[in-house]
C-alpha positions in Angstrom: 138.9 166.1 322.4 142.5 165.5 321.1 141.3 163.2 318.7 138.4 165.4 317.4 141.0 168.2 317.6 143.5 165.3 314.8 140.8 164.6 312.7 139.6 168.3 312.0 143.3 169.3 311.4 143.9 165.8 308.9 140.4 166.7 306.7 141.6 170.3 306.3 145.1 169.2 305.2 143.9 166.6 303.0 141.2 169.4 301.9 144.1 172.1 300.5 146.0 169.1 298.9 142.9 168.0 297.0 142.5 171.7 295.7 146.1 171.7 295.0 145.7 168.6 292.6 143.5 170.5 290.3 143.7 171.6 286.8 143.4 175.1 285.8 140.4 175.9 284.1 140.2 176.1 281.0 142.2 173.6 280.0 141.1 173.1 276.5 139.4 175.2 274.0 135.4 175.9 275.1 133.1 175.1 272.5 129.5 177.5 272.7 126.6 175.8 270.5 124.4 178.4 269.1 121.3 175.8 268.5 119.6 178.6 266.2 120.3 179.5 262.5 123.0 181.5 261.4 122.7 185.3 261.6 119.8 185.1 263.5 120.4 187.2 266.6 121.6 184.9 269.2 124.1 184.1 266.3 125.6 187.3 266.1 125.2 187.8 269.8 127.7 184.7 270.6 130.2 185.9 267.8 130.1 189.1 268.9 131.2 188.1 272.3 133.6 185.4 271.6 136.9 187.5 271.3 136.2 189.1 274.4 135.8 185.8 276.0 138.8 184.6 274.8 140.7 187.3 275.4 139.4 187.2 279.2 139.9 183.5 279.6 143.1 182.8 277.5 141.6 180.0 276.1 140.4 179.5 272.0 136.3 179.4 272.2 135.0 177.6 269.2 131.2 178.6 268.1 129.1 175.6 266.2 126.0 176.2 265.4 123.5 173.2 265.9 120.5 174.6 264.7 116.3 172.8 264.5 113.4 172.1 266.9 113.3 175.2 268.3 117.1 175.0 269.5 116.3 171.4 271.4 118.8 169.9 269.3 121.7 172.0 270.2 120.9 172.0 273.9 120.5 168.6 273.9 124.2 168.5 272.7 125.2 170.2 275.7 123.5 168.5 277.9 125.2 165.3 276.8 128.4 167.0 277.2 130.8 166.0 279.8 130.1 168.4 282.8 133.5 169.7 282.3 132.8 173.7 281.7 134.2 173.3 278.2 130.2 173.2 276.4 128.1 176.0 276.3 125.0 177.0 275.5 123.9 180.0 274.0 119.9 180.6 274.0 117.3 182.9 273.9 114.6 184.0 276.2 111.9 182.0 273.7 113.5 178.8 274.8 111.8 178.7 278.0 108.9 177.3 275.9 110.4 174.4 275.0 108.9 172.2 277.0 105.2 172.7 276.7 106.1 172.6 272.6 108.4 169.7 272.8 107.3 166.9 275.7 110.1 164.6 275.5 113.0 167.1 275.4 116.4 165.2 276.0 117.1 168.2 279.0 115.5 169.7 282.0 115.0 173.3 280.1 
């Protein structure tokens, strides 16, 4: 029971210390794709909100647009992205389509 007791105590302290090690995020600027054209809605949409998310997270957030195949190409960006929080996406409700358009998408839409 003592032992049991040890271990429980050791994996929480080793638990908080783990947590402690971490980075705050962000770390680096966030880049948001916009994978359709330029002043198209989502466009304006993303730049619209991009002060307020900087402001809000303190961190520089860079748009790039990435625009063709139906906005496959600049998802598939950010799917190849490390999975560091620092690559977004910015889609629209159309792209749910993409897959019966496009079979061999480079992401799970």
């Amino acid at each position: 029971m003592l032992r049991r007791h040890l271990l429980r105590t050791l994996a929480a302290v080793l638990t908080a210390l783990s947590a402690q090690a971490q980075t705050a995020w962000p770390s680096q600027p966030i880049k948001v794709i916009n994978p359709f054209p330029t002043g198209g809605t989502v466009d304006q949409i993303t730049r619209l909100l991009q002060p307020h998310l900087q402001q809000n997270l303190g961190q520089a957030i860079v748009v790039e647009n990435r625009v063709g195949a139906s906005g496959s190409i600049g998802t598939g960006l950010v799917a190849k992205a490390p999975a560091d929080g620092n690559t977004w996406v910015m889609v629209f409700d159309t792209h749910g389509v993409n897959p019966s358009l496009y079979p061999n998408l480079p992401f799970d839409t």
